[in-house]
N, CA, C and O atoms as a MOPAC input file, in Angstrom:
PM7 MOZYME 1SCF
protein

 N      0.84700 1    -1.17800 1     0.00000 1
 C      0.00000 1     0.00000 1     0.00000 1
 C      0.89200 1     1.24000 1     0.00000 1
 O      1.53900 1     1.50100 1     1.01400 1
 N      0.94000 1     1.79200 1    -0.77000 1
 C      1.78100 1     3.18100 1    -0.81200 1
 C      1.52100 1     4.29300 1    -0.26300 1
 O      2.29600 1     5.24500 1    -0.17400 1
 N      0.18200 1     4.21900 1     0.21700 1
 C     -0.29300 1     5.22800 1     1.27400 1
 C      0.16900 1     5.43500 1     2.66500 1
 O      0.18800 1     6.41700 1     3.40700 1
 N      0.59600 1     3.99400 1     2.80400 1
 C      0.83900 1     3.70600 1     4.29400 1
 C      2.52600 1     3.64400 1     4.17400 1
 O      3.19300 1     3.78800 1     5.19900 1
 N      3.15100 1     3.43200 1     2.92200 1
 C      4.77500 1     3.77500 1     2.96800 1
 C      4.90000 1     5.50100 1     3.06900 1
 O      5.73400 1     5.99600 1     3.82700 1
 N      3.84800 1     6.49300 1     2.10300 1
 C      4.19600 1     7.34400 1     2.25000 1
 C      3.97100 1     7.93500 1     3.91800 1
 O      4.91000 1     8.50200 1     4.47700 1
 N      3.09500 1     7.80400 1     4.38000 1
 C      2.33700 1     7.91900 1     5.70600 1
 C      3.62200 1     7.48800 1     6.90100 1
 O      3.56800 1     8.00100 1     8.02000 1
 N      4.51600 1     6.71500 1     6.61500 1
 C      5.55000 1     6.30200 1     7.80100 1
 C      6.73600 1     6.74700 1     7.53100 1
 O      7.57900 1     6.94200 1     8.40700 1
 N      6.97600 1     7.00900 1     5.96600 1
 C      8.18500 1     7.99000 1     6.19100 1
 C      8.10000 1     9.31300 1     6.70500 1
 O      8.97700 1     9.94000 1     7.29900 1
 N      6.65500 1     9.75500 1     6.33800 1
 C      6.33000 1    11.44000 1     6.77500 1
 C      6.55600 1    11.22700 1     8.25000 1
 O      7.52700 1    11.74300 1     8.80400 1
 N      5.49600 1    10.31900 1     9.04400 1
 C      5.75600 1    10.41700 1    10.13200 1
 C      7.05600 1    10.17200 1    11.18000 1
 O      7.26700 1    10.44300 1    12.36200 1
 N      7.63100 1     9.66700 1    10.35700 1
 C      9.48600 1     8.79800 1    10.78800 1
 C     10.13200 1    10.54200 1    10.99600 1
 O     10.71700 1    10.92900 1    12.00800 1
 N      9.87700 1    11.28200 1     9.92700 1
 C     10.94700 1    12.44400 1     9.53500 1
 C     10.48300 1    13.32500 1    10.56200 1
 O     11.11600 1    13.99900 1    11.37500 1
 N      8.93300 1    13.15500 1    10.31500 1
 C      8.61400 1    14.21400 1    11.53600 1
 C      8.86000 1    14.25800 1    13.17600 1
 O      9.32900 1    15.15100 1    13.88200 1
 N      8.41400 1    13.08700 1    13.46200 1
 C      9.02200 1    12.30700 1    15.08100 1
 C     10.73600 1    12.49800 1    15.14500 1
 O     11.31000 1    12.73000 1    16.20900 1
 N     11.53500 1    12.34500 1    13.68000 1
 C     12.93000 1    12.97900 1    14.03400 1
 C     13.43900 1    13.95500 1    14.05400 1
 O     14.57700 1    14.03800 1    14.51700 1
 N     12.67800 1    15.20500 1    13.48300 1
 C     12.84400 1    16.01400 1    13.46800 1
 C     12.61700 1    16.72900 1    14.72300 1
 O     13.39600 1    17.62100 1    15.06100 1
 N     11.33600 1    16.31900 1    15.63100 1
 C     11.05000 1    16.89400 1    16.71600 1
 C     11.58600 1    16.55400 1    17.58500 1
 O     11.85200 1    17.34900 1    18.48800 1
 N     11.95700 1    15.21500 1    17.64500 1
 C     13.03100 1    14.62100 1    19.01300 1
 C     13.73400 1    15.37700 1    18.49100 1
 O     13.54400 1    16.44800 1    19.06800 1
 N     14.63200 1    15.53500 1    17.54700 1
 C     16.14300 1    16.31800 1    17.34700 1
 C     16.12200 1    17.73400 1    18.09300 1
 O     16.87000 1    18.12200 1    18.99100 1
 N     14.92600 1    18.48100 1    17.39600 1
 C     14.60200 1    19.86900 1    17.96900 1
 C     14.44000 1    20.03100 1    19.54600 1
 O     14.82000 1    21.00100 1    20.20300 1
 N     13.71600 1    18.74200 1    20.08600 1
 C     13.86400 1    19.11700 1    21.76700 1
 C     14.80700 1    18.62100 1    22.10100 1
 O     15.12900 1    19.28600 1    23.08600 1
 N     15.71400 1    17.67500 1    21.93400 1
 C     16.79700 1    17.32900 1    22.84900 1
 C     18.02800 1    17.70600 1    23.18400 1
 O     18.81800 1    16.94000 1    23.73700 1
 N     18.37100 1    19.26000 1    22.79100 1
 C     19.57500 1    20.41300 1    23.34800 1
 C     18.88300 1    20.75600 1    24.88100 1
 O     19.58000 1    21.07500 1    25.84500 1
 N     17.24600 1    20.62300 1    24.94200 1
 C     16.32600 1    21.07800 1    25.75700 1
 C     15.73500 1    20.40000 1    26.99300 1
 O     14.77500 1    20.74300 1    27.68200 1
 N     16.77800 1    19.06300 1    27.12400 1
 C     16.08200 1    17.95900 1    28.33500 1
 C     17.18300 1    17.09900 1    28.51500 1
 O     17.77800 1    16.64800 1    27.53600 1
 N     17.51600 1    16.82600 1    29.68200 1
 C     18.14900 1    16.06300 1    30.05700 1
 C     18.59000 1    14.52700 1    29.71200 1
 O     18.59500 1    13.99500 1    28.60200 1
 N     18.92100 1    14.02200 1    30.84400 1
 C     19.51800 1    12.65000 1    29.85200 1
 C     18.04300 1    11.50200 1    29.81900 1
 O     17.56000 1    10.76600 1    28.95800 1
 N     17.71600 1    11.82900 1    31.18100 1
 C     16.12600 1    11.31100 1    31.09600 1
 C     14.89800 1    11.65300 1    30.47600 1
 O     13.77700 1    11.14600 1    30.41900 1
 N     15.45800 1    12.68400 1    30.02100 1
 C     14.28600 1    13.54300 1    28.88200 1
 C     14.58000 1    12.61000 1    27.82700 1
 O     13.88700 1    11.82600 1    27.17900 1
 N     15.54400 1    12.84900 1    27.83500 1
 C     16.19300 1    12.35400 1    25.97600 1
 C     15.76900 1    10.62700 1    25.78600 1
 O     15.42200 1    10.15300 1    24.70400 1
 N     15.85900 1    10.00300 1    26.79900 1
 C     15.30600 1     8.65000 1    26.75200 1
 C     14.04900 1     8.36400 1    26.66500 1
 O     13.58400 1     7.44000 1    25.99800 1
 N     13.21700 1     9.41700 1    27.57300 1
 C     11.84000 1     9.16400 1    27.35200 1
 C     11.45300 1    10.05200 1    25.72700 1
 O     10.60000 1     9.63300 1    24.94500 1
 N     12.00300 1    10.88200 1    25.57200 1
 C     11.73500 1    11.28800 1    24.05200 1
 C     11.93100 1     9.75300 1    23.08800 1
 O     11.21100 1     9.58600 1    22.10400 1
 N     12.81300 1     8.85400 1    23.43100 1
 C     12.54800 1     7.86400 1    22.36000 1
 C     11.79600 1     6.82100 1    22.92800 1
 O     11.24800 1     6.11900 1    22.07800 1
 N     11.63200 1     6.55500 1    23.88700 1
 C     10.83900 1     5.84600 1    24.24000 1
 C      9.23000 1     5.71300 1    23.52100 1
 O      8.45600 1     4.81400 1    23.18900 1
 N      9.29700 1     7.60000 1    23.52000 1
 C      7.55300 1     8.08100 1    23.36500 1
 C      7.41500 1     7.81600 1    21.95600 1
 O      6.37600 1     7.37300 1    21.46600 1
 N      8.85200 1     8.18600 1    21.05000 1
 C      8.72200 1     7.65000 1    19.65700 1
 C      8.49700 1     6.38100 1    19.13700 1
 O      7.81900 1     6.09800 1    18.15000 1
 N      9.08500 1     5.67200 1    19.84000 1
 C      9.26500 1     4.36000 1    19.62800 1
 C      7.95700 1     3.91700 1    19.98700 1
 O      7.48900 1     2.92500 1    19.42700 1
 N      7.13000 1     4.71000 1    21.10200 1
 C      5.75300 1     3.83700 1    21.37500 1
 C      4.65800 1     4.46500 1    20.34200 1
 O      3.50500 1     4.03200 1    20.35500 1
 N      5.10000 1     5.61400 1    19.34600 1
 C      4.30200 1     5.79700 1    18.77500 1
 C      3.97300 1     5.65000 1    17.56200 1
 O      2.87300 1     5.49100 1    17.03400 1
 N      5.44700 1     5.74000 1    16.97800 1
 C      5.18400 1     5.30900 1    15.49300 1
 C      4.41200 1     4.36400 1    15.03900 1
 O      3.61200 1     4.40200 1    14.10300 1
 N      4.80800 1     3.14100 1    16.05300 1
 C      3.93200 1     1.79100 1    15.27700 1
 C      2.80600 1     1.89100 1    15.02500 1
 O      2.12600 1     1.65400 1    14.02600 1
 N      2.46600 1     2.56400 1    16.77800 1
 C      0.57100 1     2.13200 1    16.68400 1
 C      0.17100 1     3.00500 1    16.00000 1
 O     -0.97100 1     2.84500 1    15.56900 1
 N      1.00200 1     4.44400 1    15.55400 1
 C     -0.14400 1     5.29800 1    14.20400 1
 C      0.25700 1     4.65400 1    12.92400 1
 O     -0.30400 1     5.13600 1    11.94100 1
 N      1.08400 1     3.69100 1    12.69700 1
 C      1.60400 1     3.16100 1    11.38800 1
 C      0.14100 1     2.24800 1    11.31000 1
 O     -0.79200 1     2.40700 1    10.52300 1
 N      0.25100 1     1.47700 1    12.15200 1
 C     -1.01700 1     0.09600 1    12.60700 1
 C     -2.72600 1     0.74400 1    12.40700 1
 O     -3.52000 1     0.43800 1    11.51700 1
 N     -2.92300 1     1.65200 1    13.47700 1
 C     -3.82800 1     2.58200 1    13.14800 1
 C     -4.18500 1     3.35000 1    11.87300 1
 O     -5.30100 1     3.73200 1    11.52300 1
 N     -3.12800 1     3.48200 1    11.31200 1
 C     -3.47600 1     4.03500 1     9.94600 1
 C     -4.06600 1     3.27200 1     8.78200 1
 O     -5.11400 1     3.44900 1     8.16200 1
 N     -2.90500 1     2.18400 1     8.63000 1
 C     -3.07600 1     0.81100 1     7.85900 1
 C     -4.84900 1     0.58500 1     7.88300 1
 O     -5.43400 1     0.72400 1     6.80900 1
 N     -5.56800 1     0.27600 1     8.99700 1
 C     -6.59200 1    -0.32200 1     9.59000 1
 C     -7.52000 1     0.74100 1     9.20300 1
 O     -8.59600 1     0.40500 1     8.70700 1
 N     -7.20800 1     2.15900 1     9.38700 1
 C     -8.79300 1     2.85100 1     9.16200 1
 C     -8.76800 1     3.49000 1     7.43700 1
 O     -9.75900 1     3.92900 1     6.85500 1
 N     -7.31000 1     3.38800 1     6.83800 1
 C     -7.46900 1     3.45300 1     5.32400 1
 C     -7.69600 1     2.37600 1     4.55900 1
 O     -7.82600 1     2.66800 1     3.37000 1
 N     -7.81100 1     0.99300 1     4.86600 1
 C     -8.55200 1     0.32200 1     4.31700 1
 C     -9.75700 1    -0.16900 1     4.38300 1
 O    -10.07200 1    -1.16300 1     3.72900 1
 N    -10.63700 1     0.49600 1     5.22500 1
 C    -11.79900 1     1.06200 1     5.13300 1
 C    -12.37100 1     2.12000 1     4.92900 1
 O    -13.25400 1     2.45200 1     5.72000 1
 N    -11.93800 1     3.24500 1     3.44600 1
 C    -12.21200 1     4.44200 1     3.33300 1
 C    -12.92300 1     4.12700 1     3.09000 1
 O    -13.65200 1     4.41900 1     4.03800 1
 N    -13.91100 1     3.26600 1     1.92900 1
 C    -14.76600 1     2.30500 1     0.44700 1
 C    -16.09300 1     2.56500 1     2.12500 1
 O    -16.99600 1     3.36600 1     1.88400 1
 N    -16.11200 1     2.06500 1     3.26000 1
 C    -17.18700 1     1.84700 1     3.98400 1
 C    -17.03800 1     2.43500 1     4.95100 1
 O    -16.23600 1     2.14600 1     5.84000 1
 N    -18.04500 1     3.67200 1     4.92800 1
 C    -18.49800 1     4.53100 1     6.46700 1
 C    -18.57900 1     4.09600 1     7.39000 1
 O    -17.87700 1     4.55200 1     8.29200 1
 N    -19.07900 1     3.47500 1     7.54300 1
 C    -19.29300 1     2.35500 1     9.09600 1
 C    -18.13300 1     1.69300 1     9.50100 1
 O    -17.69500 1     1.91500 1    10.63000 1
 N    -17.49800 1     0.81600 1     8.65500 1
 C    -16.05300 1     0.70300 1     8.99000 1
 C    -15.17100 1     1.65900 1     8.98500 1
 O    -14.22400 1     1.47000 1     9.75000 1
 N    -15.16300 1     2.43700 1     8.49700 1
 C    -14.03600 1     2.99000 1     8.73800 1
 C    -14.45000 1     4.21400 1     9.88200 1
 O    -13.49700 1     4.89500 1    10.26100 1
 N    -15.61200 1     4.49400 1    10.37900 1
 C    -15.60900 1     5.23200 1    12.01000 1
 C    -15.58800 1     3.75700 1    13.02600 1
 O    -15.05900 1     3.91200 1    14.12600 1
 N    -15.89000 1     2.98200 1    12.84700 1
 C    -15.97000 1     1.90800 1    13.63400 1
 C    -14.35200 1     1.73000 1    13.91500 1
 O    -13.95600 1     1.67600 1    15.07900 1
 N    -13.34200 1     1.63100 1    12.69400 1
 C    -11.97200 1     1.47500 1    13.15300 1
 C    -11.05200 1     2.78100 1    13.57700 1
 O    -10.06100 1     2.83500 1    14.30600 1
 N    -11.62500 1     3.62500 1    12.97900 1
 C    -11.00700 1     5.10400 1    13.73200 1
 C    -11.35400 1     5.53300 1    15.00400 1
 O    -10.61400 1     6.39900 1    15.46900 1
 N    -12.63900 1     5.01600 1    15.96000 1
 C    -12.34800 1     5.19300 1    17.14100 1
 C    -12.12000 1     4.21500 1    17.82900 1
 O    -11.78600 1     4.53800 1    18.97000 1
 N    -12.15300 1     3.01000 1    17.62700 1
 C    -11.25200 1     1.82600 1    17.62600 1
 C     -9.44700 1     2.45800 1    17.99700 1
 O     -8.99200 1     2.16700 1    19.10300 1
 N     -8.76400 1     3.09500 1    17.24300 1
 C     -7.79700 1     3.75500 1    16.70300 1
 C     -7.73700 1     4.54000 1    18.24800 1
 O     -7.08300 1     4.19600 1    19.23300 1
 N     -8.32600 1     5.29000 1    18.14700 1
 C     -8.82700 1     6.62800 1    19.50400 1
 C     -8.62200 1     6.20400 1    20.75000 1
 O     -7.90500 1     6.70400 1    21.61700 1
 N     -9.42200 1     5.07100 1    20.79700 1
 C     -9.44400 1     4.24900 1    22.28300 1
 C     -7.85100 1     3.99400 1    22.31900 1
 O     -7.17800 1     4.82300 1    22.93300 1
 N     -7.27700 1     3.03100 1    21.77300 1
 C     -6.26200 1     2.27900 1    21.68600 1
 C     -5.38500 1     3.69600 1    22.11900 1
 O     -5.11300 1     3.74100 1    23.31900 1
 N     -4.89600 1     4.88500 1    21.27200 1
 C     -4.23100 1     5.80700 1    21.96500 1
 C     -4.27400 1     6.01900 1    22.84200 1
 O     -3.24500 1     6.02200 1    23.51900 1
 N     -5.92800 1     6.43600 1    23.56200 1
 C     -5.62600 1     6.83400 1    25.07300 1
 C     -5.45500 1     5.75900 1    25.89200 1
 O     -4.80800 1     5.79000 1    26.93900 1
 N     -6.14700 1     4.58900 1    25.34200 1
 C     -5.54400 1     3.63800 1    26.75900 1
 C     -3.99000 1     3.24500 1    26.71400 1
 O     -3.45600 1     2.58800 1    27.60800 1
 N     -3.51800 1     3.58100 1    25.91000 1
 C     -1.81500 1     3.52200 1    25.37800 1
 C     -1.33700 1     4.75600 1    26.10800 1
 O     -0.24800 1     4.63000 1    26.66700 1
 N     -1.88500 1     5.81300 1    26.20000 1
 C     -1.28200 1     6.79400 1    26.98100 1
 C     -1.44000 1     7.05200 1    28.60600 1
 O     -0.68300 1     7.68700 1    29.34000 1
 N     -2.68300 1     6.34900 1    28.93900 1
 C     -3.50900 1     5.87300 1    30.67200 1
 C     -2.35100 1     4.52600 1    30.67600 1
 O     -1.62800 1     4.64000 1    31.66500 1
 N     -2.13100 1     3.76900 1    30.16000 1
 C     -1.29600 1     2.58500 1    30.58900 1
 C      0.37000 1     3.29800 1    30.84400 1
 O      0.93200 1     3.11600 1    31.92400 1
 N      0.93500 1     3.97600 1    29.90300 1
 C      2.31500 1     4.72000 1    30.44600 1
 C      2.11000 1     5.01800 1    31.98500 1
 O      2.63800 1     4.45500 1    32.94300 1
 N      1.00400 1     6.28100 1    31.95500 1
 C      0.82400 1     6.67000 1    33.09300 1
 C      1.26600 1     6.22900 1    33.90000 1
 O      2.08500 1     6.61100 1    34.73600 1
 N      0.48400 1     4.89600 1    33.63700 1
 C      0.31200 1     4.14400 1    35.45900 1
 C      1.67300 1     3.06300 1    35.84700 1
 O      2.04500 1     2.63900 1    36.94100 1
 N      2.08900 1     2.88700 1    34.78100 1
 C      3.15400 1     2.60900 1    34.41400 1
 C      4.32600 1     3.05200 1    34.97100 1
 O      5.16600 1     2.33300 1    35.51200 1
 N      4.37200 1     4.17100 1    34.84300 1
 C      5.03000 1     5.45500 1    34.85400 1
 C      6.41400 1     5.39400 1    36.00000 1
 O      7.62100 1     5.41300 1    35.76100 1
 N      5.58500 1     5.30400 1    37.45600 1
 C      6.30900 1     5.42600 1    38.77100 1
 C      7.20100 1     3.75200 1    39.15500 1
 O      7.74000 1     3.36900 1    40.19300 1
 N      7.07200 1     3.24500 1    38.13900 1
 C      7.44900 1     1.76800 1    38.48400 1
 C      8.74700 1     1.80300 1    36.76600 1
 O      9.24500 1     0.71000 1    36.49900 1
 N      9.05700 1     2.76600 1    36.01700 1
 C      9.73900 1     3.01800 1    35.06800 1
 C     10.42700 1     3.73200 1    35.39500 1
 O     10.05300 1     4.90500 1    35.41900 1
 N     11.98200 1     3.34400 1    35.87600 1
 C     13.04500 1     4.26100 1    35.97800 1
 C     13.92000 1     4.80700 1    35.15900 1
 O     13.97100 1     4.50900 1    33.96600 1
 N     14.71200 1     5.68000 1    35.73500 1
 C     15.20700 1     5.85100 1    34.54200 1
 C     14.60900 1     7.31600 1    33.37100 1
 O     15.20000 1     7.67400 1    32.35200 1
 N     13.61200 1     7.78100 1    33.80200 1
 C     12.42800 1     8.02600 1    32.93200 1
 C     12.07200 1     9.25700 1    32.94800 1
 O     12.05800 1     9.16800 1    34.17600 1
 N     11.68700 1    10.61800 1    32.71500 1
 C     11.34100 1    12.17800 1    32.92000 1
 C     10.01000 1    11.57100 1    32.85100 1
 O      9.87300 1    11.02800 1    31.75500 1
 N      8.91200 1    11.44600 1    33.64100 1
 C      7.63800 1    11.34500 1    33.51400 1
 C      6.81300 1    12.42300 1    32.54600 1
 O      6.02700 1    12.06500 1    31.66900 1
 N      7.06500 1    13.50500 1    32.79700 1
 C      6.36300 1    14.82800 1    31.92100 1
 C      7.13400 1    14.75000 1    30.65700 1
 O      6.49200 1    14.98400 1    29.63200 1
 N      8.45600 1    14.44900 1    30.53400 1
 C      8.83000 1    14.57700 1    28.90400 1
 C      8.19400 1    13.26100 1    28.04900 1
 O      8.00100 1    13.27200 1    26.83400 1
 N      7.88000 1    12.00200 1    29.05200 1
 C      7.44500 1    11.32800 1    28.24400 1
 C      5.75200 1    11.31600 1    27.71600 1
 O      5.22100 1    11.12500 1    26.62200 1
 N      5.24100 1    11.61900 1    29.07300 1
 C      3.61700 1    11.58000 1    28.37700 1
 C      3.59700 1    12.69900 1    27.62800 1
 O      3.25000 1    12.28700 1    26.52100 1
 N      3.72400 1    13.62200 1    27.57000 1
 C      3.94600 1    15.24700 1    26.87400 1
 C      4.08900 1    14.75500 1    25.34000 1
 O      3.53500 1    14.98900 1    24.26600 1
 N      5.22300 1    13.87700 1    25.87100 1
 C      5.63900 1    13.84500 1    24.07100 1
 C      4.95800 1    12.65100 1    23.32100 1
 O      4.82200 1    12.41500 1    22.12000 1
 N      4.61800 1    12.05100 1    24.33400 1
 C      3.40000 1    10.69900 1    23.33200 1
 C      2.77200 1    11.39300 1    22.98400 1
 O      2.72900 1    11.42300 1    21.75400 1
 N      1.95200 1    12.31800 1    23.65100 1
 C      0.27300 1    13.13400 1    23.80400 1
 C      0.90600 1    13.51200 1    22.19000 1
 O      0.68800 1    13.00800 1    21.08800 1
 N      1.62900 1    14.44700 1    22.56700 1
 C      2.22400 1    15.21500 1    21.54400 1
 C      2.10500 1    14.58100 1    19.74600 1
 O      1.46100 1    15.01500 1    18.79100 1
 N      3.07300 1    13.35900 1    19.88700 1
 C      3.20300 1    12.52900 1    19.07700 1
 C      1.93100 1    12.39800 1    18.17200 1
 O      1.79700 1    12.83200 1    17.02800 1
 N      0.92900 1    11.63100 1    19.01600 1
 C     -0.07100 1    10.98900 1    18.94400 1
 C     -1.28900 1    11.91500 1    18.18400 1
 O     -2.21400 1    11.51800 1    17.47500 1
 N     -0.97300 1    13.14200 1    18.55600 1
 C     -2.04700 1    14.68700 1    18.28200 1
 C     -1.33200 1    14.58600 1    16.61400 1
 O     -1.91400 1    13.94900 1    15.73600 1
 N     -0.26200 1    15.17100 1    16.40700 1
 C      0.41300 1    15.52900 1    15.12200 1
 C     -0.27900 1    14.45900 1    13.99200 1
 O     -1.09400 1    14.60800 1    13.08200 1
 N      0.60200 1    13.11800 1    14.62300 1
 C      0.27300 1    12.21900 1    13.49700 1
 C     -1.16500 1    11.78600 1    13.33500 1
 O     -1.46500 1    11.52400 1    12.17000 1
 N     -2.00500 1    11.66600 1    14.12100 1
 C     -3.19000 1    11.96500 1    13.63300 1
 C     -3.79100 1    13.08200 1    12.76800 1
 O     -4.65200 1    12.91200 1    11.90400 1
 N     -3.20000 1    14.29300 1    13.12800 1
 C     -4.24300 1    15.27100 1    12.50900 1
 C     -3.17300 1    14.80700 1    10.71100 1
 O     -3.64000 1    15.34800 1     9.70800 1
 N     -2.39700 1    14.24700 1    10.57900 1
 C     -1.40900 1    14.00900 1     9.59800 1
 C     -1.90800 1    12.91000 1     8.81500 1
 O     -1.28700 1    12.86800 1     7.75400 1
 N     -2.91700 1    11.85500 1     8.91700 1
 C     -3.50300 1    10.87500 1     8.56900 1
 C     -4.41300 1    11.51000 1     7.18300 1
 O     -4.01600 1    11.36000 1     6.02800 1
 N     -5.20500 1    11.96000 1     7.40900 1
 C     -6.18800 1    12.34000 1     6.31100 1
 C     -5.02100 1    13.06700 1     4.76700 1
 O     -5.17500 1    12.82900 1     3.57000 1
 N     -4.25900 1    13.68900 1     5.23400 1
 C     -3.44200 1    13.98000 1     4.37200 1
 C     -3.01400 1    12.65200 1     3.12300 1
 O     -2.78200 1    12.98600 1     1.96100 1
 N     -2.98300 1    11.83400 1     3.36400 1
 C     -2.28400 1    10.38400 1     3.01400 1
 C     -3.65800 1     9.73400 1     2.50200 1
 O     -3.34500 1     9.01300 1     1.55400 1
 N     -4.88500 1     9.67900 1     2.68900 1
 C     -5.49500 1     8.96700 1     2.28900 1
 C     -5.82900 1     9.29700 1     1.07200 1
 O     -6.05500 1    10.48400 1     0.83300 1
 N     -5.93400 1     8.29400 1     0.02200 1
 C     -6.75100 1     8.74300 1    -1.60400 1
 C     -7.47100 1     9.81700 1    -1.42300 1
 O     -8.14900 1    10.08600 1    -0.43100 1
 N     -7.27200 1    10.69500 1    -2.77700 1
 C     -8.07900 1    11.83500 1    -3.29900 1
 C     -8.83500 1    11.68300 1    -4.06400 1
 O     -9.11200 1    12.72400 1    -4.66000 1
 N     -9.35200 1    10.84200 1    -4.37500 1
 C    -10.48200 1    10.52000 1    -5.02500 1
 C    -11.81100 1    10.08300 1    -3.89800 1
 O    -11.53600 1     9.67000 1    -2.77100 1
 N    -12.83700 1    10.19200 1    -4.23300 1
 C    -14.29900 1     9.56500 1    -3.70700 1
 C    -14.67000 1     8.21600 1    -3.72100 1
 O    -14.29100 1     7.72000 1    -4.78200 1
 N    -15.23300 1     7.42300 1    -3.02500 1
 C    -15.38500 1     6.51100 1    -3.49100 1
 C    -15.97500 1     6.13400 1    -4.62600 1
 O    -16.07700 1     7.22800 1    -5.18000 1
 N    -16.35000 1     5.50200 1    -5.22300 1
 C    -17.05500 1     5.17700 1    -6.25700 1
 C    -18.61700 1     5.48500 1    -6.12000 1
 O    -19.23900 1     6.24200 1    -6.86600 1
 N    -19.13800 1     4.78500 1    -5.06100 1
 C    -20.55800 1     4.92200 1    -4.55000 1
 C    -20.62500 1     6.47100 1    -4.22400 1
 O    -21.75800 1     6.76600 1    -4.60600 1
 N    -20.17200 1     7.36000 1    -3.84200 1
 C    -20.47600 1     8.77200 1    -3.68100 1
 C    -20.24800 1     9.51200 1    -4.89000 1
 O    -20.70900 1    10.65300 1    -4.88500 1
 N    -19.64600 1     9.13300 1    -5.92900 1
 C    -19.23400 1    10.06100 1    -7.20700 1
 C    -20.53100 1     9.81600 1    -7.83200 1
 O    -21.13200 1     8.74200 1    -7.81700 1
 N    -20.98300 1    11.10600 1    -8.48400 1
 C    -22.28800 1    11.16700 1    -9.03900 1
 C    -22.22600 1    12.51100 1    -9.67500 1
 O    -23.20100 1    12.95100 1   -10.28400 1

């Protein structure tokens, strides 16, 4: 699917670009949880993406898997949380900050990537 290659390099460049840009700006535990937060995020918007663009063709599926998608983030970001105080090693605020963070961008970055065309059934 070439939607979803273009969709993970954008998001790869962008997640490196922004770790690069904050980390003159946080410590050594910043800087770990900055990849940590990358590393926990790329996949699941790579995964998430995959899943709700191959249901553009059906409305119902494809809100059915986009807040599907929704849930899975925040309980991905409530599970760090709690997580959190039992993870050493770790800047607690640089890391949820920067999932939240993560997680906001590459979403609003999704629709960009999907076909420009209509489906078939709506073109008229």
């Amino acid at each position: 699917m070439k939607a979803l290659g273009r969709y993970a390099i954008a998001t790869t460049l962008f997640v490196t670009f922004a770790v690069g840009g904050l980390w003159p700006f946080v410590d050594a535990g910043g800087r770990t949880s900055l990849l940590l937060a990358a590393g926990i995020a790329l996949p699941v918007q790579w995964v998430a993406f995959l899943l709700v663009a191959r249901a553009l063709d059906d409305s119902n599926q494809f809100l059915l898997r986009w807040g599907i998608g929704i849930l899975a983030r925040m309980g991905l970001v409530a599970a760090v949380g709690l997580l959190l105080p039992r993870l050493g090693g770790f800047d607690g605020n640089v890391l949820i900050l920067s999932l939240c963070g993560f997680f906001f961008v590459l979403l609003l970055l999704e629709p960009l990537f999907f076909r420009t065309q209509a489906p078939a059934r709506f073109a008229q």
